[in-house]
N, C-alpha and C positions, 0 to 999 in steps of 0.2 A: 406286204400281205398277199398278194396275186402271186409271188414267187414261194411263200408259204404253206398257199391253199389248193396249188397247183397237184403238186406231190397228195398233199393230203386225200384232194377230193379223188385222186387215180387209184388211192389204197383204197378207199371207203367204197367205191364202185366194185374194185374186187373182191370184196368181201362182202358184199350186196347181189351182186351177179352168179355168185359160185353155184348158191343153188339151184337156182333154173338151167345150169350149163351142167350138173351131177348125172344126169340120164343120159345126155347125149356121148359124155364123157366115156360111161361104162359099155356104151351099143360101143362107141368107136375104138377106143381101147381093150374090149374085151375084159373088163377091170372086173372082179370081183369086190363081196359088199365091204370086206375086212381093207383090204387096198382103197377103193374109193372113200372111204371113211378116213382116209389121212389125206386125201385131197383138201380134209377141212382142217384135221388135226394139226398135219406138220405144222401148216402158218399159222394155227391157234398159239401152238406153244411155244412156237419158235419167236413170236411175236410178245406173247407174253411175260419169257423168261428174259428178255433180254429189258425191257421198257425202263427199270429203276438203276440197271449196271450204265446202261449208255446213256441215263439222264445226267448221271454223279458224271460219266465223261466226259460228257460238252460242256458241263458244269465249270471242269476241272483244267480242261484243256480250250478247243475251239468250236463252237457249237454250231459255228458257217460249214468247218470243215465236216464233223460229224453228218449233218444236214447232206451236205454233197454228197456225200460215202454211201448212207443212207438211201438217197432216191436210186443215186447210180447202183446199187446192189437189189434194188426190189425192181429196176428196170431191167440189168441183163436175165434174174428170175423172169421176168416177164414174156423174154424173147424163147428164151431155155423151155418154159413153159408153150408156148406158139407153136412151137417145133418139137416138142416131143413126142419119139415114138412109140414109146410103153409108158405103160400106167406107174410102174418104179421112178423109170427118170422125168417122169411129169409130178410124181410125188416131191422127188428132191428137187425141182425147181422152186415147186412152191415153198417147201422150208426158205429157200434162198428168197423169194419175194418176205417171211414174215421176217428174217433176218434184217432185210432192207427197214420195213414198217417199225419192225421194233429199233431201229435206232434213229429213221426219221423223225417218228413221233414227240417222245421227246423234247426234239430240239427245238421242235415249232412252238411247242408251249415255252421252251427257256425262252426263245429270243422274242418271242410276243411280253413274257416276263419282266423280262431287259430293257426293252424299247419303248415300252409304253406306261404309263401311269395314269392313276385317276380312269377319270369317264376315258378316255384312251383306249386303254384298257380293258375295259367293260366292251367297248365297241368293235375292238377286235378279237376277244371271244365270243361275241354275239355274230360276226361274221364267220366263224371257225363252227358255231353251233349251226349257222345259214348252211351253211358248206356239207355237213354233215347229213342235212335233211334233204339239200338238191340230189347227193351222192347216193343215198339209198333210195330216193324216189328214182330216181334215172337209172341205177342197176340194173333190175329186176325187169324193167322195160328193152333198154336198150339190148339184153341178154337175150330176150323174146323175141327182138325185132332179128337180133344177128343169124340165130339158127333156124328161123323160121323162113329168113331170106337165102341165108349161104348153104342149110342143109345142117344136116348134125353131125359129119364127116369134116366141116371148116368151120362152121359157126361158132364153135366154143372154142376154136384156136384162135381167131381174130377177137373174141372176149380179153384174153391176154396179151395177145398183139396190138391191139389200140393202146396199148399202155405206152412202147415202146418208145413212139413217136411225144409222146406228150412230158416223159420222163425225162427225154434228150433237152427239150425244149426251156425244163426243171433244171436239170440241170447248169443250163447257159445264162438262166434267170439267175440263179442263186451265185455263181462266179461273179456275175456283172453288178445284183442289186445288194446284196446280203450283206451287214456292218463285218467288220474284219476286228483284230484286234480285242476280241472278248476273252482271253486269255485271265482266269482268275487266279490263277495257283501259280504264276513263273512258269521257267522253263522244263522243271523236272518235278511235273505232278503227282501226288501220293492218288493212288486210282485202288490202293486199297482192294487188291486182287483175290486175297483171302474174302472177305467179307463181301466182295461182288460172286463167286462162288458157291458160296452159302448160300445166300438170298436165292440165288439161279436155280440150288436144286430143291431151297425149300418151294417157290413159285411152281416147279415145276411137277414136286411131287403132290402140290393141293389142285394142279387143273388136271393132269395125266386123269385120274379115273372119270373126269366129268366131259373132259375131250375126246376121251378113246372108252368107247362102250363095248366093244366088238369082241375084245377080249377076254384072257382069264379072268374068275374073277378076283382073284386075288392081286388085280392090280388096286382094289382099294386096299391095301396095305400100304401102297406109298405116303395114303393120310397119315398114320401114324407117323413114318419115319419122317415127312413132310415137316412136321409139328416137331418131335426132335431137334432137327436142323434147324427149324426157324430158333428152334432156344438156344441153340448153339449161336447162331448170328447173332441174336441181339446180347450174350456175352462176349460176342469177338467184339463185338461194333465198341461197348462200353469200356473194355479197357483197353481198345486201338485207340480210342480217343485219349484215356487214361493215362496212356504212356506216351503221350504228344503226336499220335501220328494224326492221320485226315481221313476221319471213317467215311467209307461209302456213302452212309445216311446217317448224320447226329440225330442218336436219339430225342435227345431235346425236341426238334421240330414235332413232336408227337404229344409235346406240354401245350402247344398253342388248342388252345378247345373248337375253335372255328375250323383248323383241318384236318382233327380227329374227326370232328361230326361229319364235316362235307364229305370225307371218304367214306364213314359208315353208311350216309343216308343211302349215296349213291353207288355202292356196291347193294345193298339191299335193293334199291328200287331196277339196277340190271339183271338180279336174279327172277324180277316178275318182266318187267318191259320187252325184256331182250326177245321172248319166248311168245309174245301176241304174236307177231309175226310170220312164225314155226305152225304155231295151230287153225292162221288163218290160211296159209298156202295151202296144207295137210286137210283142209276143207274145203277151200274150193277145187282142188284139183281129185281129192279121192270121192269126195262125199257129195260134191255137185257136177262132177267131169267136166270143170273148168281144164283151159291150159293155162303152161309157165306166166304166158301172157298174159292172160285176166287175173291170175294171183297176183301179177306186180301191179296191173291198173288199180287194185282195189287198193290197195296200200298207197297208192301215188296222191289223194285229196292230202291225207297226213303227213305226210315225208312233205308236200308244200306247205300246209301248215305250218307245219315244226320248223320250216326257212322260215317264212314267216314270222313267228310268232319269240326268235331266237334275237333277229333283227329289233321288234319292239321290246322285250326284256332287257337288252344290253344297253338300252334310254333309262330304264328305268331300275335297273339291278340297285346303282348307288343309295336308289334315293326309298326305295322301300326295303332291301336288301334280304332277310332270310321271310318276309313273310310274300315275296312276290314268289320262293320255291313254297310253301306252304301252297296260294293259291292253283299253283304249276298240279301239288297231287291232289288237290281238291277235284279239279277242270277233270284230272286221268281217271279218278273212282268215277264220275261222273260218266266219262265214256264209257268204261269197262261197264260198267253199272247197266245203262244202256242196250251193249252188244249184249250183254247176259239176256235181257229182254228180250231183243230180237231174233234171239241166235236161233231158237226152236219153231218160228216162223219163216226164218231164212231156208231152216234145214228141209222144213217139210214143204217149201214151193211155194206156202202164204205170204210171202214175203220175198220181195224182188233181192236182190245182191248188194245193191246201191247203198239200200235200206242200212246195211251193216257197214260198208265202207261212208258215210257217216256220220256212225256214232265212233267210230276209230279216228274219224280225224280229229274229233276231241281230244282224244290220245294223241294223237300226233301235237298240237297244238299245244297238249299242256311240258309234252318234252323239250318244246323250244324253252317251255321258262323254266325249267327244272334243269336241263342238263349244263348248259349256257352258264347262266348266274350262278347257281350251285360252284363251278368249276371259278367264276371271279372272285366271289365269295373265300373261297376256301383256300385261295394262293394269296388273297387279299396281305393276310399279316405275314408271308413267306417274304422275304428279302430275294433281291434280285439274282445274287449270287448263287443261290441254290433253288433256283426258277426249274430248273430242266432236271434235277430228281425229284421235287415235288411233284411235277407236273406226269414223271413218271409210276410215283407212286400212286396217285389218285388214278391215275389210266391202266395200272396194273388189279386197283381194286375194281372196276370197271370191268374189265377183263376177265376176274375171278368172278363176279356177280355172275357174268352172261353163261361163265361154264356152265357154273351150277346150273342155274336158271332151263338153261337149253336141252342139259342133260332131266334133269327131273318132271320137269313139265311134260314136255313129249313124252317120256315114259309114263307117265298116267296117263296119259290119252291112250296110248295105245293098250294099255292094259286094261281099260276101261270097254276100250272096243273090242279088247278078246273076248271079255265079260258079257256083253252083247249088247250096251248100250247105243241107242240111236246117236249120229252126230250131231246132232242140235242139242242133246242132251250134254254130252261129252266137250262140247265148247262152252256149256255153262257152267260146269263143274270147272275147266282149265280158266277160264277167264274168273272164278270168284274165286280162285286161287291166285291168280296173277292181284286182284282186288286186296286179297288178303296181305300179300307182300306188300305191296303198295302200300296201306294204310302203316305197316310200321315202320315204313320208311316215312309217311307222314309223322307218325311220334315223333320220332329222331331229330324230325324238322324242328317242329312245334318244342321240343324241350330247348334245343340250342336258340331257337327263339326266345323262349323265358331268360336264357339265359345271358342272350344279346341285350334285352332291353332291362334288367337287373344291373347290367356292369356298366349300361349309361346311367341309370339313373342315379348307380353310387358313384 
């Protein structure tokens, strides 16, 4: 698990840190907004198109070795990154780190899949949810600390550069500890190259308009074609299977009703969650002239929380199981609810900062039980063999959640503030929107619940 979480938590910091290291980025490179904007992009989608092709491949083949490939490919990104002189080859570094991510990922859910069972199980996604919430509380700090110490000329190149060192180390772990021999298909695996294709460009024509804003706008045409392709996939998938071959993803795994909901809830609930975040930086740094700094302290009570609170769910997932995620978006309306209240006494000075960092750790707090279990939950009835494209599939809807989520939220804000609204006003209109997703991802919950305690009791 330590050789697991190692890699993992180095992604999650980089994907945590980017934005408070984008200013300094654009002073030092001279990057304009259309380029710095695929600082975020390339390893959105790079990251995302690849998560469900290389889950079927560790699946299919070895998912130690994929693992290896993996950290090693998003740590020389890392170094490429450190050292780049222009904003282009610091772009394509970073595709090359989401290239890494999107096939480490993956693997860590297959072989957690693999190795564990039962409360196991449970206890090692509740560490992997831990992981998640040290990663992004530590980001956004340690990013503050670096450019604030080195200058904005080194600062955001040692952001990428601490990877290095810890990726090597990932690396040595995973040769020395990682089980061998997970080989499920023989020697001459069906990887089902058609069908990983498809999925690639259908995945990548539904994030493209919600990752890349900056553009024509007729990059939302790719929805469409997007939608095409996916129907194209799932006729390849059904009679690749049809004619004996080994589809990418059997459809079938989409009849189990526990990992249809768990993907729906939680792709819903990253289209609101992902996006608090976005409008709380975007307010203390424009609208109270806080710095990078103090945007990540405020978020830092929640991101421990959510370790926290990730750790005590993963006791108790088994034994209360869909209504401990029920409680999870109870505890988050409750916070959002809250920060709506306070937001308009923050904004106008009556109200200290604190006040608002909080009611967000509520939020934070209720992500540990909702993200964590949610994800045991929903691999619960997947077989072990096809651990690492489930695992990919639910982190792909996850994925697509946060586009959207990222993309549409912040653009009501800021149109909002064209419009002339105060910001204390404008974060309670964004947050009783983020309220509003939230509560139908609580539906979702709450039906698959009726539905869990119906099939026990016939």
């Amino acid at each position: 698990m330590a050789v697991l979480m190692t890699p993992l938590f180095m992604a999650l910091v980089a994907v945590s840190v980017i934005n408070v290291a984008l200013p300094s980025i654009q002073h030092s490179l001279h990057a304009t907004s259309t380029a710095l904007q695929w600082v975020l992009s390339g390893y959105a989608l790079a990251f995302g198109v690849l998560l469900i092709p290389a889950g079927r491949a560790g699946d299919a083949t070895s998912r130690r070795t994929l693992f290896i490939v993996g950290v090693s490919l998003f740590t020389l990104g890392s170094a490429l990154a450190a050292f780049a002189p222009t904003i282009l080859l610091l772009n394509l570094a970073r595709v090359l780190q989401g290239v890494g991510s999107g096939v480490l990922n993956p693997q860590t859910v297959g072989i957690i899949q693999r190795t564990f069972t039962g409360q196991d199980r449970a206890r090692a996604f509740a560490l992997l949810g831990t992981t998640v919430g040290v990663s992004t509380a530590i980001g956004p700090v340690v990013g503050g600390l670096l450019i604030g110490a080195l200058g904005e000329g080194v600062g955001w190149r040692w952001i990428f550069g601490m990877n290095v060192p810890i990726g090597i180390l990932a690396v040595v772990g995973a040769v020395v500890w990682l089980p061998r021999g997970e080989s499920w298909r023989g020697s001459r695996p069906d990887l089902d190259p058609v069908g990983a294709g498809l999925l690639a460009l259908t995945v990548l024509g539904l994030m493209l308009p919600f990752v890349e804003r900056t553009v024509s706008p007729f990059v939302w045409l790719a929805l469409p074609v997007a939608i095409g392709v996916g129907v194209a996939w799932v006729m390849w998938e059904d009679r690749y299977a049809r004619r004996g071959g080994e589809p990418m993803v059997r459809l079938g795994i989409f009849s189990e009703r526990g990992f249809t909901a768990g993907i729906t809830l939680i792709t819903v609930y990253f289209m609101g969650i992902t996006s608090v975040w976005v409008v709380v930086a975007l307010f203390v740094q424009t609208a109270l002239g806080g710095s990078a700094l103090e945007a990540g302290l405020v978020g830092l009570p929640a991101s421990i929380f959510s370790a926290i609170s990730s750790q005590v769910a993963g006791r108790y997932v088994l034994r209360f199981r869909r209504r401990l995620v029920v409680w999870g978006f109870l505890v988050s309306l409750l916070g959002l609810v809250s920060t709506v209240l306070l937001a308009p006494g923050v904004g106008s000075g009556a109200l200290p900062l604190w006040a608002m960092s909080a009611s967000l750790s509520l939020v934070g707090a209720a992500q540990g039980m909702v993200v964590s279990p949610n994800q045991t939950l929903t691999l619960d009835g997947v077989g072990p063999e096809y651990g690492g494209v489930a695992g990919g599939i639910l982190q792909t809807g996850q994925r697509l959640g946060a586009a959207v989520g990222t993309a549409l939220i912040p653009g009501i804000v800021f149109a909002l503030l064209e419009a002339g609204l105060a910001w204390g006003e404008v974060v309670v209109v964004a947050m009783s929107l983020i309220a509003a997703v939230t509560t139908v991802a609580l539906v979702i919950a709450l039906v698959d619940l009726r539905h869990e305690r119906s099939t026990r009791r016939g």
